[in-house]
N, C-alpha and C positions, 0 to 999 in steps of 0.2 A: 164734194165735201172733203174727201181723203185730200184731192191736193191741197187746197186752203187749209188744212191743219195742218199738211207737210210744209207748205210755204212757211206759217205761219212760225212752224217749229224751228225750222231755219234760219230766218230772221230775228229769232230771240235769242239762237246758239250763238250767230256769228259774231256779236262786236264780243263776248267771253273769249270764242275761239281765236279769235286774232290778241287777244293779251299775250306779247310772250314773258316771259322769265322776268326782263326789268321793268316791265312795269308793277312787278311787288315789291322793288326794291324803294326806299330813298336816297337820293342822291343828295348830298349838300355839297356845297363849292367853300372850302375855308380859304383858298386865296385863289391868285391868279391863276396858279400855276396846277394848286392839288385841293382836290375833292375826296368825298367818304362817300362809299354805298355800305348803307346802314345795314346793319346786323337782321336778319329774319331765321328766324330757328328751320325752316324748311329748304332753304336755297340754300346749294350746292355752289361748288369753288368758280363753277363756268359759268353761274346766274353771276354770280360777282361780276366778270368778265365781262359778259353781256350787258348790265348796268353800264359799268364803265365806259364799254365803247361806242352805247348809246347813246350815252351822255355828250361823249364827245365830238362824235358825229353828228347828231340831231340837236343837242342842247346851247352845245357853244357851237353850230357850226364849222368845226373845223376840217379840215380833209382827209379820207378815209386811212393816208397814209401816216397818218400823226402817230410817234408812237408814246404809246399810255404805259407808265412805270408804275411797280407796285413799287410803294412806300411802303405798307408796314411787312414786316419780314413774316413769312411762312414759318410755321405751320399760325395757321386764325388760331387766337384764342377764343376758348366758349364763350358765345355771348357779346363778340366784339364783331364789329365791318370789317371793311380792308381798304386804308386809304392808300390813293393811285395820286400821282405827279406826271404833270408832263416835262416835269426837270431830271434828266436822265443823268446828273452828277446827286442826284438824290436817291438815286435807286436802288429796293431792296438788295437787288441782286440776283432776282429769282421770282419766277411769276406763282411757281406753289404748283405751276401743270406739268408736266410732261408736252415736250416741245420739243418738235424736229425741225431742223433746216432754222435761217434767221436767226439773228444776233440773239444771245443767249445771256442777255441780260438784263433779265427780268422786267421784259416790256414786251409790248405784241401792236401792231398797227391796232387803232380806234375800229379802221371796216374788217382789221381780219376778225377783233374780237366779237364782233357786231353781227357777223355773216355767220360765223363760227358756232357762235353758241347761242344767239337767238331763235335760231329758226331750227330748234332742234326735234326729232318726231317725237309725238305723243302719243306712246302708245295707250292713252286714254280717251284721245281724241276721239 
């Protein structure tokens, strides 16, 4: 009986436990090129990050190396998203993170942001 309510309990935790970060996000695509992860009062500058690269990796398909530009300039205002471009003659300039090594212009590959900051530990897990 103990394990069938362990199984049990298991099987209810895990599709929660595998949510990460963007899936609270909304994503909407305003053109070709640049989309918005929409505003959540709880998500963190990296949950943004992680939307985006999710998006771009898994939603448009495209390849891990793609890189994804912040459009709106750092610091977020309260209450607002962060919309990203894949047009790097449109770029803030500045990702908002602290970033070592690679181009330093306000972009990050699609699979670094995606490896990066999705699969971060929870220590509530």
């Amino acid at each position: 009986m103990r394990i069938l309510t362990l199984l049990t309990a298991l099987a209810l935790a895990s599709p929660a436990a595998a949510l990460g970060p963007e899936s609270r996000l909304r994503v909407t695509q305003t053109s070709n090129a640049d989309f918005t992860v929409g505003y959540r009062s709880t998500a963190k500058l990296t949950d943004y990050w992680c939307a985006a690269g999710n998006f771009v990796t898994n939603t448009l398909g495209l390849p891990d190396s793609t890189r994804v530009y912040r459009l709106s300039p750092p610091p977020r205002k309260a209450g607002q998203g962060i919309s990203f471009t894949l047009d790097a003659s449109r770029s803030a300039g500045e990702t908002g993170l602290s970033t070592f090594g690679g181009p330093q212009d306000g972009s990050m590959s699609a699979g670094g942001a995606y490896a990066q900051f999705c699969f971060v530990f929870d220590p509530d897990f």
